[in-house]
C-alpha positions, 0 to 999 in steps of 0.5 A: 500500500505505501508503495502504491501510494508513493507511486501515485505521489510520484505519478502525480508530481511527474505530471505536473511537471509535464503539464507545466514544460510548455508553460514554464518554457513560454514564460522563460521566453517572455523573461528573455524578451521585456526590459524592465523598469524598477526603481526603489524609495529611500523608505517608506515615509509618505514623503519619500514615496512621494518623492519616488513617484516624482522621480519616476515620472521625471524618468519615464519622460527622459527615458521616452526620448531616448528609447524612441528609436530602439526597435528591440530589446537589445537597441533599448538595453545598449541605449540605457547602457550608453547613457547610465550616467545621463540617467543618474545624473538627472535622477539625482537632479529631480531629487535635488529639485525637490529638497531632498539630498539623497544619493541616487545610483543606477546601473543595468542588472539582472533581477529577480522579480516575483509575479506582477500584475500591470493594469492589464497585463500580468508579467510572471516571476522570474530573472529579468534585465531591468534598468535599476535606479535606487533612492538613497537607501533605497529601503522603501517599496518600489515601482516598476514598469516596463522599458520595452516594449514600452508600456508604461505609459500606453494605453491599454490598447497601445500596450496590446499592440505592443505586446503582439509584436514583441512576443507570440500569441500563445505568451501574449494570452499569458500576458494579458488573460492572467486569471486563467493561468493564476496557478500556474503563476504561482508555481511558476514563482515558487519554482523560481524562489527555490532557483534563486535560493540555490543560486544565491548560494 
């Protein structure tokens, strides 16, 4: 009996697994294909979050511009590369602009990110290339969006169209119809935490 029953555990886990390869692989694809935005607050005082929100508008204009000709994901990343210090450099002065005299850094990096739901969009947990400004001590909650495709200032129909074009239709439905995959969001975002948990090692 107790052989029957770790077979049938077995049996069960394997199938999950199985149902889950497609699922993953797309998801793995959507990672590889969007440019994030993330940036942290000095704390979580109603005034630094304040602050936060100020600075990421002053950014999404500037980054607007200069991301207007990058037609990929790659285009988009060298661009921001190109121009970190441009970047910081007019954080810091939206920072300074508004009283306060935190430090700012910004760098390109590669970020864990558990599942996000966006207005009408949903991004599923995973490692994502992000464009990374921190506030500070940057210990307060963060904002994030996405630099490409860009649809962080789209309307939803715009960051439809947007979406189509950067990623297949099967990952678009992903994207846009997350409460018909919410499961397998979350298995997908356990799975990651332990991946991160052993690569952290």
């Amino acid at each position: 009996m107790k052989f029957f029953f770790k077979a049938l555990c077995c049996a069960l886990v394997f199938c999950c697994i199985f149902s889950m390869t497609g699922f993953y692989g797309a998801c793995d694809d959507i990672e590889n294909s969007v440019f994030r935005l993330h940036i942290l607050a000095n704390s979580d005082s109603d005034e630094d979050q304040e602050l936060k929100l100020k600075v990421r508008d002053g950014i999404l204009e500037y980054t607007e511009q200069l991301f207007d000709k990058c037609s990929t994901k790659e285009e988009s990343m060298q661009c921001a590369q190109k121009n970190i210090n441009e970047i910081r450099q007019y954080a810091q002065s939206l920072v300074y602009r508004y009283g306060y005299d935190y430090d700012v850094s910004a760098y390109i990096t590669k970020m864990p990110f558990n599942t996000r739901v966006y207005e009408n969009f949903t991004l599923p947990a995973g490692t994502y290339d992000a464009l990374r400004i921190i506030i500070g001590s940057g210990s307060g909650h963060n904002w994030w969006c996405v630099l490409y495709p860009s649809l962080c200032l789209g309307s939803a129909q715009e960051n439809d169209d947007k979406l189509q074009a950067t990623v297949n239709q099967g990952e678009c439905d992903i994207l846009t119809d997350s409460g018909k995959y919410e499961v397998k969001f979350k298995i997908v975002e356990i799975f990651e935490s332990i991946q991160n948990l052993f690569s952290s090692r």
